[in-house]
N, C-alpha and C positions, 0 to 999 in steps of 0.2 A: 504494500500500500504506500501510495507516496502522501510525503509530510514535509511542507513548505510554509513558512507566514505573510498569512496576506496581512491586505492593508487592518483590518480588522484585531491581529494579533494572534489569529490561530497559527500554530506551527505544525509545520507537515514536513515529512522527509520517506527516502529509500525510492525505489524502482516505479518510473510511469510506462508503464506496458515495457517499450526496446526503444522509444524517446531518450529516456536517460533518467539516470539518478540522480538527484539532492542528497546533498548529505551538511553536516557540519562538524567541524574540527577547530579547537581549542576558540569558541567562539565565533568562528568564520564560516559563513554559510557560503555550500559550492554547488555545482551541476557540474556532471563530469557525462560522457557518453555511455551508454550502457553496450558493453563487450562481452563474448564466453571465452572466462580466460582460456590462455593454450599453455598446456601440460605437458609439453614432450618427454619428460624425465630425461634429457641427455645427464651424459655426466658431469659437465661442467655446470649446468641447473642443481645437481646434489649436493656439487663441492659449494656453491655457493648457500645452499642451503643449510648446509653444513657448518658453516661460518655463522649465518644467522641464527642457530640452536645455539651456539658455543657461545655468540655476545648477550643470548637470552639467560641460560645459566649461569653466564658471570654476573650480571646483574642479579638475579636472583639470589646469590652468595653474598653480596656487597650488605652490609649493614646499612642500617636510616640512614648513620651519619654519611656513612661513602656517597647513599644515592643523594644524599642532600645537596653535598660540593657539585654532583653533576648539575642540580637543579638552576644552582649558582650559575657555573657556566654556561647555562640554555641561558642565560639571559638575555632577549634581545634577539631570539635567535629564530624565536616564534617555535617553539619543539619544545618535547622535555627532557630531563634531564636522561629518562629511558633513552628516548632517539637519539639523543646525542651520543650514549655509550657504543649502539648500533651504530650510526652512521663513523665513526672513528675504526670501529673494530673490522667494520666492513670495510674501509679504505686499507688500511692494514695489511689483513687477511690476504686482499687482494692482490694487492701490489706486494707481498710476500716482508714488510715490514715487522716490526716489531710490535708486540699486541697491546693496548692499553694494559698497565699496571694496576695490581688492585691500591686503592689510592691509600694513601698511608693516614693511620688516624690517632686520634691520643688524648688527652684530658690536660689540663692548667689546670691548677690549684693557684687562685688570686685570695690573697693573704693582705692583711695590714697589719701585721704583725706575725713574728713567730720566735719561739724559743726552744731549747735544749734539753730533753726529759732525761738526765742519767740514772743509769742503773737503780729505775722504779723495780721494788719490789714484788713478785709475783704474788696476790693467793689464788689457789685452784682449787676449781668446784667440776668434781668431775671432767676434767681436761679442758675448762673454760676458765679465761683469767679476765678480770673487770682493767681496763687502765683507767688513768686518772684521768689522762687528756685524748683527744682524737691525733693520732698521728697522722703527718701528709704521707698518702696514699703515694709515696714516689719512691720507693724502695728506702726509708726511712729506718723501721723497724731494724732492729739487732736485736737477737734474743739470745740469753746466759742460762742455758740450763743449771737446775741446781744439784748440789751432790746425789747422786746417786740417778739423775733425771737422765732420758736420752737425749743425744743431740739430735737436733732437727736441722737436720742436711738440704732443704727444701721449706720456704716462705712461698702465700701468696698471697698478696693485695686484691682481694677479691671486690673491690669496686671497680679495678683497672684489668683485673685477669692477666696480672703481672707475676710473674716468677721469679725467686732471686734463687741461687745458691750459692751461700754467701762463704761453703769450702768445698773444696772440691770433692767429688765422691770418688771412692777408690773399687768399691766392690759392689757384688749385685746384690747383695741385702743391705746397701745403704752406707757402708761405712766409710769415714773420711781417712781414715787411718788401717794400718795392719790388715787388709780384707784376708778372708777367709778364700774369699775366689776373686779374683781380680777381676777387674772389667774385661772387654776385648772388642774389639770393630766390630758394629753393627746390633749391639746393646743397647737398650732404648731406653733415656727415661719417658714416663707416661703419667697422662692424668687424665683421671675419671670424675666429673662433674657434673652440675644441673644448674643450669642457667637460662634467663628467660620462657621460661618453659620446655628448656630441652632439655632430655639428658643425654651426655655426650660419654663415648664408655671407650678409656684408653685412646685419647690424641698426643701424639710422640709431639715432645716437647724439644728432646733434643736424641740425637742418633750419633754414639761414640764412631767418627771417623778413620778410616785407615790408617795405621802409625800409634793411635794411639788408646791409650788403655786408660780414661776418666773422664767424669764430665765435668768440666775447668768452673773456677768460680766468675758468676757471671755480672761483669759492669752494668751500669746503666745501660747506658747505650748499646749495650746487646743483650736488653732485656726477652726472657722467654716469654712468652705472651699466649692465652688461651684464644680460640678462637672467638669465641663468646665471653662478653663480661656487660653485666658484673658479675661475678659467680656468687651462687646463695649458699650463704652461711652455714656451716654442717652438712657438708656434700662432696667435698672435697676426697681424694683416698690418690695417693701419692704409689708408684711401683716402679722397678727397675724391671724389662723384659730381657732376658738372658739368650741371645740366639742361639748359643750352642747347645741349648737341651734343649731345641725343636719351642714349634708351635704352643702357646698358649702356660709358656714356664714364665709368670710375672709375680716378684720378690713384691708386698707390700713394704714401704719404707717409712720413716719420723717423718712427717713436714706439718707445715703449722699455719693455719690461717689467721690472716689479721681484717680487719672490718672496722671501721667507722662510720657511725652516721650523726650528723651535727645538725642540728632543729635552731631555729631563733625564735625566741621570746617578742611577744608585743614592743617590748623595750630596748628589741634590738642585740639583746643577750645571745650568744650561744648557748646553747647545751648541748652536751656530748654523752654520747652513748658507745663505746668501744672496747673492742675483745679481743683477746685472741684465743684460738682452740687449735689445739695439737690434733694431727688427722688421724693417727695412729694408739700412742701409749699416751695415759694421762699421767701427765708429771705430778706427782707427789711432794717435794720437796719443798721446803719454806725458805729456801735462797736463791729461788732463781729470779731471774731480773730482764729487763729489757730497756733500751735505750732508743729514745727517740723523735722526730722532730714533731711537734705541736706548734698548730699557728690559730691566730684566729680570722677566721672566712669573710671576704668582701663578697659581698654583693651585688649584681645590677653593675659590675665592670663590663664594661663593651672590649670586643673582640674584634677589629676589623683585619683582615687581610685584600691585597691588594695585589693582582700582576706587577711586578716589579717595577717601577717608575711611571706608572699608570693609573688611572680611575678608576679600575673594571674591576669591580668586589667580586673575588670569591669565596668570602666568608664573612658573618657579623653574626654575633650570639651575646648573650648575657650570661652574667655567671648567677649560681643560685643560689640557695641560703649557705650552702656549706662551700661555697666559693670553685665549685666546679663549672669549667667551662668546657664542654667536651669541642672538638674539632677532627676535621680532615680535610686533607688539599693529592692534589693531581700530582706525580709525577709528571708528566706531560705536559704541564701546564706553569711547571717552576720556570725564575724564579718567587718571590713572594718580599713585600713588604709588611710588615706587622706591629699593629698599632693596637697596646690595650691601655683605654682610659676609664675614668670614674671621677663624679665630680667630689672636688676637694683633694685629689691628688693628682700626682704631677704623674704624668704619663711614660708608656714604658714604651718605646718605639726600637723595631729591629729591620736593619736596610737589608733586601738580596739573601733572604732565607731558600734555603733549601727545600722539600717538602718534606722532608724527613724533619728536618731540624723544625720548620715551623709545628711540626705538630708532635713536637714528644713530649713526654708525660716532664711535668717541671713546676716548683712551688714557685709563683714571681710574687712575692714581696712589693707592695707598692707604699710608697714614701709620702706621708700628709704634707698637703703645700702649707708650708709656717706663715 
């Protein structure tokens, strides 16, 4: 039936007999001729078709935040953020270039303030420890098992679905020291979690490489990262896969999750609510400790980024009570200027960022204008 708006205001659109069809797209009403498509199935029709499955599944893997940054870039372009990923992956594809990048993403933690928590004392309730303050979610945390506690060889930042290991593991049941069985190429650390409504069972974190026999302690900047985050609370289970005794041989191992969540009061207060839980054994000991950074959370900071010496925004956000700003930007599309302000402070401006670097996970501290 076809559907057009007359003068009246009724709206009509689709097929008039083999006249032609109305349609409308992103607001724009069109007539286009009405044709039976032709199917030939050559193979060059497959291969391309082919192409266009392959840029549908990466979109569909991309998190909000990814498809948002494309959204950004349709800007002006009259398409969305979808078509644009297709119409890029099909140029590509085509012309045998390199494929769009999954775009790289990360959180900011905006702080006005932040301080040093040393060696707070733990007590444990059933393998769950209360802190005093909210640590920044940026691989902040250090934990001090206490006499007789096991070490936890494996941290996660379960708002960021951040991984540290903060020594290096030696063996396949976890140990940093003396193993019992050494590691060996092609041993897997893994994690079993549930986030956002998934549960995700055994995602190889890291894969021990040819040459060598651990998996190395790991910097910021080559943080291991879950696919999904933020990971929920008590769900966590940490393993080492051992390939030389075949399929389905995974050592559970010590690792320990950390969590914060920060609420603000009518008065502009924080309050803080945070934990950490050991995935494994629950520590017993009355001297273990942790050290750590604590800030307190701005608000309502703007987040703009910018193509590099240009006007063309592909990113602006607000941070929220607890002063997260989450973000992501294009490879393809570096480099980036990067502007965060808030009124009553002085601004924090970065020239010719990288995409990497614009969006890693990082506390910025912003300074009151006196």
């Amino acid at each position: 039936m076809v559907k057009i708006t007359n003068v009246f205001g009724d709206r009509y659109s689709g097929q008039t007999g083999q006249a032609g069809v109305f349609a409308k797209w992103k607001g724009r009403q069109y007539r286009r001729a009405y044709v039976i498509p032709s199917n030939p199935k050559t193979t060059m029709q497959k291969v391309i078709r082919g192409y266009f499955e392959n840029a549908i599944d990466a979109w569909h893997a991309y998190s909000g935040l990814q498809r948002l940054v494309y959204s950004y870039l349709a800007t002006g372009l009259v398409m969305s953020g979808f078509n644009l990923l297709v119409r890029r992956w099909m140029i590509a594809a085509t012309k045998k270039l390199d494929l769009p990048l999954v775009p790289f993403k990360g959180i900011k933690q905006i702080a006005s303030a932040s301080e040093t928590n040393t060696d707070e004392v733990l007590t444990w309730d059933t393998g769950v420890a209360e802190l005093v303050n909210a640590p920044a979610q940026i691989g902040s945390l250090l934990y001090t098992p206490g006499t007789d506690d096991e070490e936890c060889p494996v941290l996660i930042d379960l708002d960021m679905g951040d991984v540290r290991v903060p020594v290096a593991i030696m063996g396949t049941a976890g140990e940093t020291s003396a193993p019992v069985e050494a590691l060996t190429p092609k041993d897997q650390l893994v994690i079993s979690y549930t986030a956002q409504g998934r549960t995700v069972t055994r995602e190889i974190l890291y894969t021990v490489p040819t040459g060598e026999s651990s998996i190395p302690i790991t910097a910021l900047i080559d943080q291991l990262r879950t696919k999904y985050a933020p990971v929920d609370f008590a769900s966590v289970v940490f393993e080492i896969f051992d390939e030389s005794l075949g399929e389905d041989n995974y050592a559970v191992i010590e690792g320990l999750e950390i969590v914060a969540n920060i609420t603000t009061l009518a008065d502009t207060t924080p309050t803080y609510s945070a934990k950490i839980k050991a995935t494994k054994t629950a520590p017993v000991a009355a001297d273990g400790t942790a050290t750590y950074v604590s800030y307190t959370p701005l608000a309502d900071a703007k987040l703009e980024l910018t193509k590099q010496d240009t006007s063309f925004i592909t990113w602006r956000r607000y941070s929220d009570l607890a002063g997260y700003q989450p973000i992501a930007q294009t490879y393809e599309d570096q480099s980036y200027d990067w502007t965060l302000s808030a009124g009553l402070y002085v601004s924090v401006i970065k020239a010719a960022q990288s995409a990497k670097d614009a969006t890693k996970h990082e506390l910025v501290e912003m300074t009151a204008i006196s």
